[in-house]
N, C-alpha and C positions, 0 to 999 in steps of 0.2 A: 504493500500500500504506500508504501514510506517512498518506494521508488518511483511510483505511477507518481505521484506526486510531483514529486524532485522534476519528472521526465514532463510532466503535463505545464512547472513553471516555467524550465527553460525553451519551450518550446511556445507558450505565448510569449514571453519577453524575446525570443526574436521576429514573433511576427509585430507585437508593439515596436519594436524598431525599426523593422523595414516600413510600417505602415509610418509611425512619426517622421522617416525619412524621406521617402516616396511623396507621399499624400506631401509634404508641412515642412519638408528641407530641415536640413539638422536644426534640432535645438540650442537654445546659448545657455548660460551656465545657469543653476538652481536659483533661486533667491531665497527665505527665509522666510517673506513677507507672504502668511496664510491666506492671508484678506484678497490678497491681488484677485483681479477680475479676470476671468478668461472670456476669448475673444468672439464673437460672434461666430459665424457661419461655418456650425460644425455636418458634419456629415449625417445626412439621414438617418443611413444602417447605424451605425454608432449611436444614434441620438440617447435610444432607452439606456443605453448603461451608462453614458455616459458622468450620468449624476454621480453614479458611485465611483467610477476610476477618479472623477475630479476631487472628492473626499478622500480617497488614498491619499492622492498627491498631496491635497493638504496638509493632509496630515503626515507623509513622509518629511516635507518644508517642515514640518516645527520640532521634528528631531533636531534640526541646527539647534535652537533653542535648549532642547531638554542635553543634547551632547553638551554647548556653551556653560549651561550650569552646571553640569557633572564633573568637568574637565578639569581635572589637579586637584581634587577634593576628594574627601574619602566616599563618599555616596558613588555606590557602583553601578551599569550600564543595566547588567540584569535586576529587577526587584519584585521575587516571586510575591510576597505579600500584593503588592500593588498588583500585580499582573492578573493575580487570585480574585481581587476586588472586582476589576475592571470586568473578567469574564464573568462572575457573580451576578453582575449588576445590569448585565446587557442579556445574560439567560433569563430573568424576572423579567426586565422590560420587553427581551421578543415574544417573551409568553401572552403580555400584555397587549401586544398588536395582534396578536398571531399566529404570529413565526415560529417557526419552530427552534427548540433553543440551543438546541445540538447546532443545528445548520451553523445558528448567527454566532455561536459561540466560535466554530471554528475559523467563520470568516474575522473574526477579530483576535482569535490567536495569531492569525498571519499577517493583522497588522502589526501587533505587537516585536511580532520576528523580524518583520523588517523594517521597521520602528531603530531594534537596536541593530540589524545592517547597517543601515546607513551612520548609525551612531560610533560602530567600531572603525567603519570607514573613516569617519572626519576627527577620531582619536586618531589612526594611523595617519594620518595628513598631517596634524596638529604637529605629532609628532618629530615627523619628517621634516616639517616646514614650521619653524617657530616663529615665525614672521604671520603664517596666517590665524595664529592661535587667536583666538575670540579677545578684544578686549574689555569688555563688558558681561555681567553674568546675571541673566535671565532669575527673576524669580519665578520655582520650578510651582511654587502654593498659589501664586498671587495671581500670575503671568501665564503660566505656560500650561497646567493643567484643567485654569478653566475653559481653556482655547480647544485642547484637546476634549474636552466634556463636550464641548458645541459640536464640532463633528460628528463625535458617538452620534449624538439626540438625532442630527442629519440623518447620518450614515443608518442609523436603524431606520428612520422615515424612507431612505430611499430604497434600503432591501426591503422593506412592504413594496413600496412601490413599483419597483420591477422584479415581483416574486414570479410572475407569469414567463416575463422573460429570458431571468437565469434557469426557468426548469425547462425550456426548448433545447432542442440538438443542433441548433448554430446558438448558442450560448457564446461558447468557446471564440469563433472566429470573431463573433462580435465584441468582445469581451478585449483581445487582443487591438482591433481597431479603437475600442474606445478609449485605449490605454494610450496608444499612440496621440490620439486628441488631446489628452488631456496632458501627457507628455510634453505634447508641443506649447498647450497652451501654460502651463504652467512653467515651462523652460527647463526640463530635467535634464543636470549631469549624469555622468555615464552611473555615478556613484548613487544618486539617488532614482536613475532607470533601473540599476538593477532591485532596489528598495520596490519599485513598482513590482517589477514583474516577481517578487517572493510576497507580496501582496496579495496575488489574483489566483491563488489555485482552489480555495474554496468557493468562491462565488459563484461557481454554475453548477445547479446541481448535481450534474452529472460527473461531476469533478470530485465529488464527497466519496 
C-alpha cells in the first residue's frame, strides 16, 4: 500500500509539472505570502479541484513561516502531540459535514508530511546558505497557526464540496492538472512542488 502510494505521488507530481510547464511556463520562486491572490482564467477540466490544490499550496507557503520560527530553537520540525490534535479535530468536524473521517483524516496526514518536507528542505538551505537564514521569527501561537486553522475550516469546506468529484476515475489526471494551476499561480519552487505533489495522494478516492 505504502508503495502504491509513494508510486501514485510521484507520478502526479510529474504530470503537475509538465502540466505547470506546458499549460503556464515555469514558475518563479515561492513567496511566503498565504493571502496572495491567484490569477484568473484557470482551466475548465481543472476548475473543480482546483479549490483544494490552491489550499495545499497555501498552506505549503506558511511552512516558510512555521520552519522561520523553529529555526535554531529547540522546538522540533516533527510534533506528534500537535499532529494528534490536528487529525482529532478534523475526524469530528468531517463527521460533522459528512465526510467520512478516515478519508479527511488521511488527506490531512499528507499535509502535515509535506508541511514538514518542505520544512526540512529550507533547514537544509538555511543551513547551506546563512545569508538566506530568516531574519525575523514568526509567532508560531499568535501568527502562524491561526493562519493554518483558516485553511483547515476551507480545506474541509472544499472536500465536501468536491466529494463527487475526487470519487470519479479521472480524479487523478484532474487532480495532477489542478496542481499545476495552482503551482503556477501561487509561484512554487522546485522545493515546495515537490511539498505539492506529497500533498495529493489521498485526495481521490480511489487513491485510498
Amino acid at each position: 500500500m505504502r508503495t502504491r502510494r509513494l508510486r501514485s505521488a510521484l507520478t502526479l507530481l510529474g504530470a503537475m509539472a509538465t502540466a505547470a510547464i506546458l499549460a503556464l511556463g515555469v514558475a518563479g520562486p515561492a513567496t511566503a505570502d498565504a493571502r496572495r491572490p491567484a490569477p484568473a482564467g484557470r482551466s475548465t477540466t481543472a476548475h473543480g479541484l482546483v479549490p483544494v490544490t490552491d489550499l495545499f499550496a497555501r498552506r505549503l507557503l506558511l511552512a516558510d513561516k512555521v520552519a522561520a520560527a523553529k529555526y535554531g530553537t529547540d522546538t522540533p520540525i516533527d510534533d506528534p502531540a500537535r499532529e494528534a490534535q490536528i487529525l482529532t479535530d478534523v475526524r469530528a468536524r468531517a463527521a460533522g459535514l459528512g465526510l467520512d473521517p478516515d478519508s479527511v483524516a488521511a488527506v490531512f496526514r499528507d499535509q502535515i508530511e509535506a508541511n514538514k518536507l518542505v520544512q526540512r528542505g529550507l533547514y537544509a538551505r538555511w543551513d547551506a546558505n546563512p545569508g538566506e537564514r530568516p531574519t525575523e521569527r514568526p509567532d508560531l501561537a499568535e501568527e502562524v497557526r491561526p493562519a493554518l486553522d483558516r485553511i483547515t475550516t476551507g480545506l474541509l469546506v472544499a472536500l465536501r464540496e468536491t466529494e463527487r468529484a475526487r470519487a470519479v476515475p479521472s480524479c487523478g489526471p484532474r487532480l495532477a492538472v489542478a496542481a499545476g494551476w495552482s503551482a503556477h499561480s501561487h509561484r512554487l519552487d522546485a522545493l515546495h512542488l515537490e511539498g505539492l505533489g506529497r500533498a495529493l495522494p489521498s485526495v481521490c478516492a480511489g487513491s485510498r
